[in-house]
C-alpha positions as CSV (number, residue, x, y, z in Angstrom):
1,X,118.3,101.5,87.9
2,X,116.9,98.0,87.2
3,X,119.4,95.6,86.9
4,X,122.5,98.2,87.7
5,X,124.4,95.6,89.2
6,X,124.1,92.9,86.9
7,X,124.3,94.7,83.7
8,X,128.0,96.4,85.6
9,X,129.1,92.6,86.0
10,X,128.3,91.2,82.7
11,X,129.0,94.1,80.6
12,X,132.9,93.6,82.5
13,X,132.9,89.8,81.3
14,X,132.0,90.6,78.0
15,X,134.7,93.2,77.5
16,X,137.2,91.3,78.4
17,X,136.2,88.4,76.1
18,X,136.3,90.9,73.1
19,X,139.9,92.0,74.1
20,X,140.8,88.4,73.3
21,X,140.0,87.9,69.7
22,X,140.2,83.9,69.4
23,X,138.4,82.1,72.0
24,X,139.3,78.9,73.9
25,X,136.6,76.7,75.9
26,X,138.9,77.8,78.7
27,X,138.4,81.6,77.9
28,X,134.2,80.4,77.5
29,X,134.4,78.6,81.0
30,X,135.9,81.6,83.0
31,X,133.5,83.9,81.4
32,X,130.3,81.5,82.5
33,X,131.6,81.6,85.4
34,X,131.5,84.9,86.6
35,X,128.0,85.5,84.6
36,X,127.4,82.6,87.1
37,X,128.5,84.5,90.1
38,X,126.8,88.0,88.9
39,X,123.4,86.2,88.4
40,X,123.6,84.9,92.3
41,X,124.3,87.9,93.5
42,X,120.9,89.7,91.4
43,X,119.5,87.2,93.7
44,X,118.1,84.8,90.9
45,X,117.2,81.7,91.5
46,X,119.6,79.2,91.9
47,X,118.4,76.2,89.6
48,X,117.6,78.8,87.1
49,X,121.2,80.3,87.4
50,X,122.4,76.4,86.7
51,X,120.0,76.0,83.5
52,X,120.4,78.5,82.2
53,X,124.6,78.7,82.1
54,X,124.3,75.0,81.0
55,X,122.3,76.2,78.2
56,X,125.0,79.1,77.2
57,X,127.9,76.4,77.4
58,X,126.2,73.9,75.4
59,X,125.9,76.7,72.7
60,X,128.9,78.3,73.2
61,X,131.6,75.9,72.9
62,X,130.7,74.8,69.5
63,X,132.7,75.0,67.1
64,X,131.4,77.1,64.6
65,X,131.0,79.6,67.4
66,X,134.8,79.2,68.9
67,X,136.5,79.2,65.4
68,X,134.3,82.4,64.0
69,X,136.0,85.9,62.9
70,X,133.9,87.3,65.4
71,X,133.2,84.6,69.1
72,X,132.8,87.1,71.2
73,X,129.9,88.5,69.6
74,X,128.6,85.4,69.3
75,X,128.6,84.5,72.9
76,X,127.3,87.7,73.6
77,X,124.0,87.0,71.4
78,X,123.4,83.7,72.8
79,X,123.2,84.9,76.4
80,X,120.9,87.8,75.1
81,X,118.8,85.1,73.4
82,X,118.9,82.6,76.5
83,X,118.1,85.6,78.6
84,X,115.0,87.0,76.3
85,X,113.6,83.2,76.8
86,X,114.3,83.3,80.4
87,X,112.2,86.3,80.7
88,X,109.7,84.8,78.3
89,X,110.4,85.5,74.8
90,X,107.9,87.6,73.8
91,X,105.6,89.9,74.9
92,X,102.4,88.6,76.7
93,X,98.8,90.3,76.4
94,X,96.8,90.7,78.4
95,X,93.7,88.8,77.1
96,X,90.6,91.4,76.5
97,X,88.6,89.6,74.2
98,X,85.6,89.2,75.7
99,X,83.3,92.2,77.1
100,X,83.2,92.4,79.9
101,X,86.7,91.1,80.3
102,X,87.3,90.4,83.8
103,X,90.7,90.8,85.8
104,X,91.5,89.7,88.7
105,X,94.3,91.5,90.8
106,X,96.1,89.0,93.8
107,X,99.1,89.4,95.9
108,X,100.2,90.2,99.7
109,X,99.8,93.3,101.2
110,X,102.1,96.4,100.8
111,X,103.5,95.0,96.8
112,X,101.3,97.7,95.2
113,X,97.9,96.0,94.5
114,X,95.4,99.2,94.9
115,X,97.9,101.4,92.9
116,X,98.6,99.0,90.4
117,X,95.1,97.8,89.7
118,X,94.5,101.9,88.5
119,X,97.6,101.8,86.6
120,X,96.4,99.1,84.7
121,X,92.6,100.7,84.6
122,X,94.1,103.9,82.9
123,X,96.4,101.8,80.3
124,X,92.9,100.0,79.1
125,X,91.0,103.1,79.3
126,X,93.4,105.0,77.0
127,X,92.9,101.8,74.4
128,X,89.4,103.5,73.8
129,X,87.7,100.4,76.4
130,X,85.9,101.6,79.7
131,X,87.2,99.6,82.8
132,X,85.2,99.0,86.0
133,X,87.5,99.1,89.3
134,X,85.4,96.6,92.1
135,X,86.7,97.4,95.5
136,X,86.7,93.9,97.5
137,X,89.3,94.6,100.0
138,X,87.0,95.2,103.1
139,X,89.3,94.4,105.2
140,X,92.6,97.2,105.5
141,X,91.8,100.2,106.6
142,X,91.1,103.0,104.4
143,X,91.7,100.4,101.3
144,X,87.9,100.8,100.0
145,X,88.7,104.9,99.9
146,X,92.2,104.5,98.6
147,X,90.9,102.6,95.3
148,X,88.0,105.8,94.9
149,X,91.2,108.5,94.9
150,X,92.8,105.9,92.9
151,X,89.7,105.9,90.1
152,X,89.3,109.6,90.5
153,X,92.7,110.2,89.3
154,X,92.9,107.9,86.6
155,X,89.1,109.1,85.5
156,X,87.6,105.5,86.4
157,X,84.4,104.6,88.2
158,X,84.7,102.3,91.7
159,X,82.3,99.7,92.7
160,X,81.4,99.1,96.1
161,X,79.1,97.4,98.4
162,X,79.1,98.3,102.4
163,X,78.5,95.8,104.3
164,X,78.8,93.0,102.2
165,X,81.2,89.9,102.0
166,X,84.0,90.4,99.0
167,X,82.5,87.4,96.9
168,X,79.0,89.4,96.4
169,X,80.8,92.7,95.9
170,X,82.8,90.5,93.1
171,X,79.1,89.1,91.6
172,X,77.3,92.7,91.8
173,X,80.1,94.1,90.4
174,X,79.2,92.1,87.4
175,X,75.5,92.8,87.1
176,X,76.8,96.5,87.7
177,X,79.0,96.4,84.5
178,X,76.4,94.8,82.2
179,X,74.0,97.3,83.3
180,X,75.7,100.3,82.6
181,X,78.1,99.2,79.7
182,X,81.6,98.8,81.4
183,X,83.4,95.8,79.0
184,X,86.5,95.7,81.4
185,X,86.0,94.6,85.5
186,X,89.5,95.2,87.1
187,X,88.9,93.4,90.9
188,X,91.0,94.6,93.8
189,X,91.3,92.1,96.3
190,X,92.8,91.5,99.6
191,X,96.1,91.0,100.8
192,X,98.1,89.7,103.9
193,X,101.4,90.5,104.8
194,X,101.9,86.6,104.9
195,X,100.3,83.7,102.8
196,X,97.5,82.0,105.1
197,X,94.7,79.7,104.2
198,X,91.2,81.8,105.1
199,X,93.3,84.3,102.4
200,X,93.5,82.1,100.0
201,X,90.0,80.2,100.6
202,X,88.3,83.4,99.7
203,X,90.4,84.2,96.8
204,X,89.0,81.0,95.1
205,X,85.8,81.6,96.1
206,X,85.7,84.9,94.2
207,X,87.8,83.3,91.3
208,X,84.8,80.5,90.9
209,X,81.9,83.3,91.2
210,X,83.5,85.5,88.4
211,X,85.2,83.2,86.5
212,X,88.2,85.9,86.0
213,X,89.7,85.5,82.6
214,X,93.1,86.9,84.1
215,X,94.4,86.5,87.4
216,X,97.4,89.0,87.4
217,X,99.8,88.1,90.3
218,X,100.9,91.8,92.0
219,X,104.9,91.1,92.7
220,X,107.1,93.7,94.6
221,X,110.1,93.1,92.7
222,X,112.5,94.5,95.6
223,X,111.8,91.4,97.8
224,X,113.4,89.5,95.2
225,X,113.4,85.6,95.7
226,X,110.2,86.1,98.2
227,X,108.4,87.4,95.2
228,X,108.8,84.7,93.1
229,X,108.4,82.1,95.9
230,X,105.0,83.3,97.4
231,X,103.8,83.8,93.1
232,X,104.6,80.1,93.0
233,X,102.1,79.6,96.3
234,X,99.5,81.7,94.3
235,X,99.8,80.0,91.4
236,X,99.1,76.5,92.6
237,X,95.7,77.6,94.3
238,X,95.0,79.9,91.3
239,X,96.5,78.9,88.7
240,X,97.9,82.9,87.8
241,X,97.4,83.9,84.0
242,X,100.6,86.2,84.2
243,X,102.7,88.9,86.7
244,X,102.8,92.1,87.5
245,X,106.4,93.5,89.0
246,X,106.3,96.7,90.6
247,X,108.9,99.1,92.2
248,X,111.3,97.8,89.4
249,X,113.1,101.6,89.6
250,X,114.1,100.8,93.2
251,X,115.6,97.2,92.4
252,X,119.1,96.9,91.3
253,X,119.4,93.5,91.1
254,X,116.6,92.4,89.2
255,X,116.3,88.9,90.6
256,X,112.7,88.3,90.7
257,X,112.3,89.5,86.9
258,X,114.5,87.1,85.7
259,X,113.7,84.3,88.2
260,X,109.7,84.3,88.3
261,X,108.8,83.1,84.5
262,X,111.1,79.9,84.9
263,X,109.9,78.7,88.5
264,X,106.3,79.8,88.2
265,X,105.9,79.0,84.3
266,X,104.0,82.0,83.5
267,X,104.6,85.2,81.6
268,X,105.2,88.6,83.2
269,X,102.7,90.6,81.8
270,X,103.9,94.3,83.0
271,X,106.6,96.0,84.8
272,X,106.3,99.5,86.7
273,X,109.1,101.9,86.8
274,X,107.8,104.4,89.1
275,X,104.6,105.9,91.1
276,X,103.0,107.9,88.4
277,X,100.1,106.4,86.8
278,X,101.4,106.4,83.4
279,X,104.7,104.3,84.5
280,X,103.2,101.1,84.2
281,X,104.7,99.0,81.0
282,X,104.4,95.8,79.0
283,X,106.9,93.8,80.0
284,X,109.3,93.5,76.6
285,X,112.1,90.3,77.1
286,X,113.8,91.2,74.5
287,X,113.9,94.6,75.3
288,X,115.0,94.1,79.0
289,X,117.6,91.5,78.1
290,X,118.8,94.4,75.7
291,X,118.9,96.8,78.3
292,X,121.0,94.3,80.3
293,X,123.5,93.8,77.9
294,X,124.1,97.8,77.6
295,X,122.6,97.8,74.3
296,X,120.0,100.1,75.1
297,X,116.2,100.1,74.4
298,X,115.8,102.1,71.7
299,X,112.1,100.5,71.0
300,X,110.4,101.8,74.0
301,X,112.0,104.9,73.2
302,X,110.6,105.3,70.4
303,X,106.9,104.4,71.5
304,X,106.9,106.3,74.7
305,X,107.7,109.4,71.9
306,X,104.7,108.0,69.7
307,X,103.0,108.4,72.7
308,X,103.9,111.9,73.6
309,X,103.8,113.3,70.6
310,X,100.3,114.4,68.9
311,X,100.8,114.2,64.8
312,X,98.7,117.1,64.3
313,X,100.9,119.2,66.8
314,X,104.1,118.1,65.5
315,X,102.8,118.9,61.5
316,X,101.9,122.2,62.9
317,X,104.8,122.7,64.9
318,X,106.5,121.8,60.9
319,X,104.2,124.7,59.4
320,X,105.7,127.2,62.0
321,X,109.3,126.6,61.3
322,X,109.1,126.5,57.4
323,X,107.5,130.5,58.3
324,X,110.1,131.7,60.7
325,X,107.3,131.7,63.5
326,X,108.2,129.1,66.2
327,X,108.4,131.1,69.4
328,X,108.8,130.5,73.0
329,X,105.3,128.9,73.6
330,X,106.2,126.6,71.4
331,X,109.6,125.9,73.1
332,X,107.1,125.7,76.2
333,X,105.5,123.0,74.6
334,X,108.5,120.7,72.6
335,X,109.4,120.9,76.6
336,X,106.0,119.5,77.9
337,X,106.2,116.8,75.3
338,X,109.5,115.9,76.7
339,X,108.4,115.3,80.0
340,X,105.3,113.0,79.1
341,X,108.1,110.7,77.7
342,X,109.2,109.5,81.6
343,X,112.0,111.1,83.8
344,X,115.0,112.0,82.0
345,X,117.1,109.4,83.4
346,X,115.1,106.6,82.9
347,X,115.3,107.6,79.2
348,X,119.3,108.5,78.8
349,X,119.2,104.9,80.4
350,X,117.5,103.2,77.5
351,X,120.2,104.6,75.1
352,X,122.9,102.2,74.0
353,X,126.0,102.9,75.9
354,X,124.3,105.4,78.1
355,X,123.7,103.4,81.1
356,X,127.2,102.5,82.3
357,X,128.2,106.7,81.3
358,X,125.5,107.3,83.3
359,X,126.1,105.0,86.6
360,X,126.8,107.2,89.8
361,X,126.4,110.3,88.3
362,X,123.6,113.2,89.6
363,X,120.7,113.9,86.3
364,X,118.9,115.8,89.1
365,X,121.0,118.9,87.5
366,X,119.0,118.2,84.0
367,X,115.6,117.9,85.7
368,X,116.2,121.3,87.5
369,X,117.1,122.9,84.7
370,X,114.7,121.7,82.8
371,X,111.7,123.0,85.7
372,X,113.7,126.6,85.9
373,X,113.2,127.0,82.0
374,X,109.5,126.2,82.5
375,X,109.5,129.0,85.6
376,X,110.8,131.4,83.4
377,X,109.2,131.1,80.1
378,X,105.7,130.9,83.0
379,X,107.1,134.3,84.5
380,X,106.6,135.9,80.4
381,X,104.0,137.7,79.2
382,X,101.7,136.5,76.2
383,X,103.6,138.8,73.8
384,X,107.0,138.0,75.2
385,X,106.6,134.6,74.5
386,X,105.1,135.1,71.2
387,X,108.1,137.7,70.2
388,X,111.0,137.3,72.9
389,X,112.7,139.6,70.3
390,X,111.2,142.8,72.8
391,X,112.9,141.3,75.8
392,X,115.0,143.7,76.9
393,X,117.0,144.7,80.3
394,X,114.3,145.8,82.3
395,X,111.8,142.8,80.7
396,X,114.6,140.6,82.0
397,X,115.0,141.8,85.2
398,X,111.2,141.5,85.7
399,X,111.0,137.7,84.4
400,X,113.7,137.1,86.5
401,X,112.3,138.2,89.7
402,X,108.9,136.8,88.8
403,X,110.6,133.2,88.3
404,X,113.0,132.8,91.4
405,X,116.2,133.2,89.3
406,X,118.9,135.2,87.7
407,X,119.0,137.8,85.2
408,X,121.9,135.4,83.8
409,X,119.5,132.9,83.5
410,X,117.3,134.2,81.5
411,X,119.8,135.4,78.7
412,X,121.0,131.3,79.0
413,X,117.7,130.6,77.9
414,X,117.3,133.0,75.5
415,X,120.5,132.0,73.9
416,X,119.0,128.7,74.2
417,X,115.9,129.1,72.5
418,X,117.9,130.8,69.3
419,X,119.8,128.0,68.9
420,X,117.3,125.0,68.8
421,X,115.3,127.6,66.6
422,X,118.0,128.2,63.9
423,X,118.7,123.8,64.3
424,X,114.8,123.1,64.3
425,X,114.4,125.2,61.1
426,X,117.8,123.4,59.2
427,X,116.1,120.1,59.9
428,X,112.4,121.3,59.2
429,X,114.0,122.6,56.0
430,X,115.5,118.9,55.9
431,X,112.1,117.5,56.6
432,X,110.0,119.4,54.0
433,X,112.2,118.5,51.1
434,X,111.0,116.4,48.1
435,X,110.6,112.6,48.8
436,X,111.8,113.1,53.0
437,X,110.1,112.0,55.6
438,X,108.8,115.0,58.1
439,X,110.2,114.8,61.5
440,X,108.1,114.5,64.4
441,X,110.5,113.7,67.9
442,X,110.7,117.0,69.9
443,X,113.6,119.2,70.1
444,X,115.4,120.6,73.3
445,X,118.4,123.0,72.9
C-alpha cells in the first residue's frame, strides 16, 4: 500500500493529540516533530520536510487554533491542506486541446515508459479521441515489438520506421496522423539506465521537430529520491509539462509523490497502481493527502463505480428485482462489475478507517472466494442459472465436480445468492418508491 508507513506514523501522532483535548505549543512542537521524523523516513526530501513543517507550525500555534473547542482537528486539517498543496493542489490535465495533440513520453530505462505510454493511449481512447503510439526507441532490444503488443492490447495503432533515426520516426509520425485522422500522437522514446548527454541531445532534438505540447516525465516511484532528482535533470533540458509515477502499489513510503512537485515545480499528472492497463489514474492531491490521513477516498470510489457500472444494465438489473426475476446470471454479472472496479484491497483501502483494519492482514481469502463463486456459477447450466430453484443433490454434486470444489460450497453460495436477492429486492423496493433516487452500485452477498 502507498504510503503504508507514513500514514501508520501520522495517524499515531494524531491520536495522541486528540487524547489531549486542550493543546499547548509544547503538545504542537512534539507532534511536528515526529511528523518530521515520519516524513524522513518516506524518504522525502529533506528541504521539503523543513518547509513544509515550518508552514504547519506557523499555522498551528495560533491562537485561534490552540484555544478552539476542537485543536486537534484543526491541526489535523492544516497538515491535510499543507499536504494537498505539497502534492499540488489540484488536479492537473493533461492538455488535449489541439488535434493532433502531441505527447511526449521521457524517462530512464526500466521506470515503465512502453507500458505506461499504452496506459495512457487507452485512457484517451476511451474519452471517444483516437491516439497514435510512434515507436522511437530503436535502440533496446525488442522495445519496437513491445510497444506493437502493447497497442494490440489496448486496441491502438503503432507507428514505425525501420531503419530510420528516432527524430524522422517522430516527424513521419506526424504526416502519418494527419493523413489518416489520428488527433492524439503518444511518442515513446528512449531510455538509459543512467542520465548521459547523447540521451538527452536527441531528446531535444525530437522535442524541437514535434514541438510536443506535453512532455510527461515517466518516474518509478520505488526509487524514491532518485526519481525526483533525475525528473529535476529532465526538466532543465526539457522543461517537463507534468509526471507520471508508476509502481506506486509497490512503494510504501511514498517519498517521490510527495517530494517531486516541490523540487521540480511541476504537477503530477497520473499515478499507476498496478500492471493492468486500466490502473493508470489522475493523480488527485486532495484525494492522496486524504488517503494519508486515514480518511479514505471515497471520491475515486465512487468514479471507478461510475465507471464499472453501465446505467442501462443497472436500470435493467432494477426492472428484474421489482419482478422477482434476478437470478444467478445476474449474480454473475453484479460480480463482473465488481471486479472492473480494481482489486479488492485497493478498494477496502480507499474506505475511511479501513486502511489501518486492514494493515498486515491476508484479502487474498476475498479474492479466492470471489474467483470460486465465478467457477461454480461457470460449472451451471443455462437453466440452472436462470432457475437455481431445480438445483438439487445430484445437480450439486455435478457443479461441484465440474468447478474444482465442494458440494459444501455450492449450498454456501446458494445460501448466498438468496440472501443478496431478498436484500437487493428490500432496497430495489427502496429505490422504486415515489420521489427516491434508483440505486445503481452493485451488490455482493
Amino acid at each position: 500500500m502507498i504510503f503504508e508507513n507514513l500514514a501508520e506514523k501520522l495517524q499515531n501522532t494524531f491520536s495522541s493529540l486528540k487524547n489531549r483535548g486542550k493543546l499547548s505549543e509544547k503538545d504542537v512542537e512534539a507532534a511536528l516533530k515526529e511528523v518530521r521524523l515520519a516524513l524522513l523516513e518516506a524518504d522525502v526530501n529533506y528541504k521539503v520536510v523543513k518547509t513544509f513543517t515550518e508552514k504547519v507550525r506557523s499555522r498551528a500555534v495560533g491562537e485561534e487554533v490552540l484555544k478552539s473547542l476542537t485543536p486537534a482537528q484543526q491541526v489535523i486539517k492544516i497538515v491535510y491542506d499543507e499536504l494537498t498543496a505539497l502534492m499540488g493542489g489540484s488536479v492537473s490535465s493533461l492538455d488535449l486541446s489541439h488535434s493532433p495533440s502531441v505527447i511526449m513520453m521521457v524517462g530512464l530505462q526500466g521506470a515503465g515508459k512502453t507500458t505506461t505510454a499504452g496506459k495512457l493511449a487507452k485512457s484517451i481512447k476511451e474519452r471517444g479521441r483516437r491516439p497514435l503510439l510512434v515507436a522511437c526507441d530503436i535502440y533496446r532490444p525488442a522495445a519496437i515489438k513491445q510497444l506493437q503488443v502493447v497497442g494490440s492490447q489496448v486496441g491502438v495503432e503503432v507507428f514505425s520506421l525501420e531503419k530510420e533515426k528516432p527524430v524522422a520516426i517522430a516527424k513521419a509520425a506526424l504526416k502519418h496522423a494527419a493523413l489518416n485522422g489520428f488527433d492524439v500522437i503518444i511518442i515513446d522514446t528512449a531510455g538509459r539506465l543512467h542520465i548521459d548527454e547523447e540521451l538527452m541531445n536527441e531528446l531535444v532534438e525530437i522535442k524541437g521537430t514535434v514541438k510536443p505540447h506535453e512532455i510527461l516525465f515517466i518516474a518509478d516511484a520505488m526509487t524514491g529520491q532518485d526519481a525526483v532528482n533525475v525528473a529535476d535533470s529532465f526538466n532543465q533540458r526539457l522543461d517537463i509539462t507534468g509526471v507520471i509515477l508508476t509502481k506506486m502499489d509497490g512503494d510504501a513510503r511514498g517519498g517521490a509523490a510527495l517530494s517531486i512537485r516541490e523540487v521540480v515545480g511541476k504537477p503530477i499528472k497520473y499515478a499507476s497502481f498496478g500492471e493492468k492497463f486500466d490502473s493508470l489514474e489522475p493523480f488527485h492531491p486532495d484525494r492522496m493527502a486524504s488517503r494519508i490521513l486515514g480518511m479514505g477516498d471515497l471520491g475515486t470510489i465512487l468514479e471507478k463505480a461510475q465507471q464499472a457500472i453501465d446505467e442501462k444494465e443497472a436500470q435493467k438489473m432494477m426492472d428484474k428485482l421489482t419482478k422477482d426475476s434476478f437470478n444467478l446470471e445476474d449474480f454473475y454479472e453484479q460480480l463482473q462489475q465488481m471486479k472492473k472496479m480494481g482489486p479488492l484491497n485497493q478498494l477496502l483501502e480507499m474506505v475511511p478507517g479501513m486502511g489501518k483494519q486492514l494493515k498486515g492482514q491476508d484479502l487474498s481469502g476475498a479474492e479466492g472466494e470471489m474467483k470460486r463463486i465465478e467457477a461454480i456459477i461457470n460449472s451451471m447450466t443455462v437453466k440452472e442459472r436462470r432457475q437455481p430453484e431445480i438445483i438439487d443433490a445430484s445437480r450439486k454434486r455435478r457443479i461441484a465436480n465440474g468447478a474444482g470444489v465442494k458440494v459444501q460450497d455450492v449450498n454456501k453460495l446458494l445460501k448466498q445468492f438468496g440472501e443478496t436477492k431478498k436484500m437487493m429486492k428490500h432496497f430495489g423496493g427502496l429505490a422504486t418508491g415515489k420521489g427516491k433516487r434508483k440505486i445503481k452500485m452493485p451488490f455482493f452477498g
